[in-house]
Structure formats: C-alpha cells, structure tokens
N, C-alpha and C positions, 0 to 999 in steps of 0.2 A: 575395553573402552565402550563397547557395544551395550556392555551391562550396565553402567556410571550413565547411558545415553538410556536407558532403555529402549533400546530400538534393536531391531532383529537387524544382521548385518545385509539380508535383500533391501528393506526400507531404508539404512542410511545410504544406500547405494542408489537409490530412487531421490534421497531429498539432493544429495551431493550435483545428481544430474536437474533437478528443480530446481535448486539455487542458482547453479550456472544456467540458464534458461531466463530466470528472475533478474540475474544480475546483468545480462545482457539488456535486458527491456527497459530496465534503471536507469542504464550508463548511455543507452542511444534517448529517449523519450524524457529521461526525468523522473520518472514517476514510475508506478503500476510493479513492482518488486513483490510488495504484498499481495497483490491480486492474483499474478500467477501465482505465489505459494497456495493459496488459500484455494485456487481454482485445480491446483494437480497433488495438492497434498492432505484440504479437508477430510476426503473420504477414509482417510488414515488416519489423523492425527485430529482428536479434537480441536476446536479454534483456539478455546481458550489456553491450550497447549503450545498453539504455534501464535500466539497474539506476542509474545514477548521476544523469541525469535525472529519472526519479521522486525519488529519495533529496532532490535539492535544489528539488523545485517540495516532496514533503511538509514539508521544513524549514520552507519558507516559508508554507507555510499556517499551520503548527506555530504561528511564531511570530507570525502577522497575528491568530489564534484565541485564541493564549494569552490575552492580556490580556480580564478577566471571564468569561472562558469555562471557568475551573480551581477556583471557589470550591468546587465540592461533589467535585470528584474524590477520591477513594482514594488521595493519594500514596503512602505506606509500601508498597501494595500495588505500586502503579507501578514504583518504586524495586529493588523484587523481580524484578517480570519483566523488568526490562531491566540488571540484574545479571548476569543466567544469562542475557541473549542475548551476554551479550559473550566468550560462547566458541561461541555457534551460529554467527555470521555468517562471520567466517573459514572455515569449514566448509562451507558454503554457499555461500559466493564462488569458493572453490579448485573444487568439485564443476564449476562454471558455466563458472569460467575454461577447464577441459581438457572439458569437454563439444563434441561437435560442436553444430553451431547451430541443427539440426532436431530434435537431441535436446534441447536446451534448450528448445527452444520447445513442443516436446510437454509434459514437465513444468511449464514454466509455466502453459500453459494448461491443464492438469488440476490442478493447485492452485487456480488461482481457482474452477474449475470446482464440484474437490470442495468446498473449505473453503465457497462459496458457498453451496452446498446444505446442508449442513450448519446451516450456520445458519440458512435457509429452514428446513429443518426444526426447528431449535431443539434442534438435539441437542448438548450442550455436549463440551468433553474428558475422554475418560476418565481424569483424574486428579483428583486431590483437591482442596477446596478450600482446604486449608491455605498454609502457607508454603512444603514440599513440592513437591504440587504448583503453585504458582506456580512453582515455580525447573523444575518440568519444563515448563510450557507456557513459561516466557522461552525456554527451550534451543532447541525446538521452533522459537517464535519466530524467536529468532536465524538458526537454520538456511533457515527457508522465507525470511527477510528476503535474504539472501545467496545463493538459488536465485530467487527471484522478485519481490520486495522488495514483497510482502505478506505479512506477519510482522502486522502488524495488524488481516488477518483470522482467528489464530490466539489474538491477544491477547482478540479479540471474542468470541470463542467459549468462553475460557474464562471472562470476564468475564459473557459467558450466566448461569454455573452458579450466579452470587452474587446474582443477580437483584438489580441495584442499580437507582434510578431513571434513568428515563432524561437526566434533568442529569448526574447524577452517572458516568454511562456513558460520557457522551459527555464530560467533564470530562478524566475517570481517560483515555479513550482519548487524548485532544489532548495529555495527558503523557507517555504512553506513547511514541507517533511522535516527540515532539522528543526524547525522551532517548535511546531506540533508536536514532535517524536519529543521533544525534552519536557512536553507538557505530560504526556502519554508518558513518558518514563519516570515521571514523578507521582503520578495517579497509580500506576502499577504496581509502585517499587511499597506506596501506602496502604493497598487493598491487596497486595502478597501475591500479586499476578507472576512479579520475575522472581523467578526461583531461582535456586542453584544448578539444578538441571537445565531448565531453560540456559543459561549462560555456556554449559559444556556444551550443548547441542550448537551454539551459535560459534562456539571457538571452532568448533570440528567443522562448520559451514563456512568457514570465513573465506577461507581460500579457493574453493570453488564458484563464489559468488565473487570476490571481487575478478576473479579470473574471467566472468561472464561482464563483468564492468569496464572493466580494462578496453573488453572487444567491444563492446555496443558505446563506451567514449569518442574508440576512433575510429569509429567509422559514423558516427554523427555529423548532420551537415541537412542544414533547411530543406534542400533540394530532395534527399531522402525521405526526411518528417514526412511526405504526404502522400508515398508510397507505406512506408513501414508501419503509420498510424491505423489504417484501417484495417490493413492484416493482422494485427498484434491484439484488436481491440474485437474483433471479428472471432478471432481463434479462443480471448479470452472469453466471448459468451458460448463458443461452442462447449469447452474445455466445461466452465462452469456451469452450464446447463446439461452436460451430458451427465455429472456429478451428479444434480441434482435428481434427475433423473433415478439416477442408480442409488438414490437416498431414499427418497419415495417409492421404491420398487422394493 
C-alpha cells in the first residue's frame, strides 16, 4: 500500500496523525483543515502534491458538516466569493505547477503563516465590504486556493470585517469551502493537478480525518470559538513559520 502511496510507511504514520489534527480544527472552526496540512506536512510533501488531497478531505468535511450546520450562513454573500474565485484558482495552480518545490513550499508556508497572523490580530482585508469588494477577496481567494489551498483563510478574514455571529460565520464558511472546493476540483481535475495517486493518498486519509471531525463537531459551541480560535491560529503561525524557517535554512 505504502508503494501505490509513495510514501515510506514513518510519513504515512505522520500524515495519518496530521489529518486527525486537521480534521479536528475543520469540525470545531469550519475551516483551516488545509492550513494545518500544508503547515505540518509542506516540509515533506511538495504543495502541489498535497493541493489535491486537501481539496478532497475539505470536500468531505464540507459535506459530512453541511447538513444543520448552514441554517444561519450568508449564502448570496457565499455565492459571491466563490464566483470571483473561479478565475483566481487556475492562476494559482499554473504559478505552483512551474514553480520549483522549495519555492513552493516557501510560499506556502508564509501564507499560512501571514494570513494566520493576521487574523490573530483581527485585521480584516483591505477592501470593502460590498459586493465589490467580495468579488476582490473571492479573486484573492481563488488565487491563494490554487498556491496553497487555503483560500479559506482569506475568505475568514474578509468575513472578519462583517462581524457576523459566530454560527453564522462558521455556516457562511462550511459554504464557502464546498463550493470553492468544486470550483478548485474542476480547475484541477483540467490542468492534471488530481491524480490517481493523489485520490489513494486521500482513501488511506479519510478515516483519520473524519475521526478528527467527528471530535472537533461535538464539542463545537460559541462559548469555546473564542478560546480555541486564537490558540489554533497562534500554533498555526508557529507551526508554519517554524517550517519556513527550516526551508530557508
């Protein structure tokens, strides 16, 4: 199995325990699934290796979450930024596809890095909060989704600025990722991003990540959100700055 994966059987034993890590953070926040892998598995695993991966464990959270998890979301809003990602991703895919793998992986990791901090600090994007700018944060989106395939820590940030509750945040994001992810898996599946490998890699991941969803589901509850969000988002700039670190070195 380890061969059909390419992977040495210490590293599928390392992503097995990343996924469940990942799928916790999915199933309580919403979001950030991609960012942990990309922040504890980059230094391994080329991006544009684990781009299609992520792509199909977030589908699947996407849709294990959808159902009662969407009553209070923003759709129209949703509908918007993942309109205007469907011309960032391609863009973002092509930049990764011809990148070398050390420059990809720098960039990755300083995306998670920055967008992380950033919203540790609570500083939203500098565009508007109209219709406007939602069609510049999708773009944005699109594009980082297609370099890093966290595109959903860009949706987060502008979703900051509207100060919506946290149901409704977390709602509007679980729509976002599935309709994005199906924009991003049509972009993929045409520029030969998801392979056959990629798909075994994500069968053999499945279980340990929704296993990580299951638990960060139920124990979800507002009251938490504002303890768990700064610690997860905290650990994500350490995690992916310590990476980068050791990319650069």
């Amino acid at each position: 199995m380890t061969g059909a994966l390419a992977l040495s059987p210490g590293l599928l034993a390392w992503l097995v325990a990343v996924v469940f890590i990942a799928g916790v953070a999915r199933g309580f926040t919403g979001f950030a699934a991609s960012a942990t892998i990309m922040a504890l598995a980059a230094w391994a695993i080329a991006p544009i290796d684990l781009l299609p991966v992520c792509l199909l464990l977030e589908l699947t959270a996407s849709a294990l979450l959808l159902r009662g998890g969407t009553g209070e979301a923003d759709k129209p809003l949703a509908l918007t930024l993942v309109a205007a990602a469907f011309a960032g991703v391609p863009l973002g895919l092509q930049l990764t596809k011809t990148m070398d793998p050390d420059t990809s992986r720098i960039i990755a990791l300083a995306l998670v890095a920055g967008l992380a901090a950033l919203q540790l600090a609570r500083i939203p994007l500098p565009v508007g909060r109209g219709r406007t700018g939602a069609a510049q944060a999708g773009l944005a989106a699109g594009t980082v989704n297609g370099l890093a395939s966290i595109g959903g820590l860009v949706h987060a940030l502008f979703l900051m600025a509207r100060t919506l509750p946290p149901r409704a945040m977390r709602g509007t994001m679980i729509l976002i990722i599935l309709f994005s992810g199906t924009v991003t898996l049509f972009w993929q599946l045409v520029l030969g991003v998801m392979t056959g490998q990629a798909m075994l890699r994500y069968v053999a991941l499945l279980l340990p990540f929704v296993a990580g969803l299951w638990l960060g589901r139920r124990h979800f509850t507002p009251e938490n959100e504002r303890h768990y969000r700064p610690v997860s988002l905290a650990l994500l700039v350490a995690l992916a700055g310590a990476g980068l670190v050791r990319q650069l070195m």
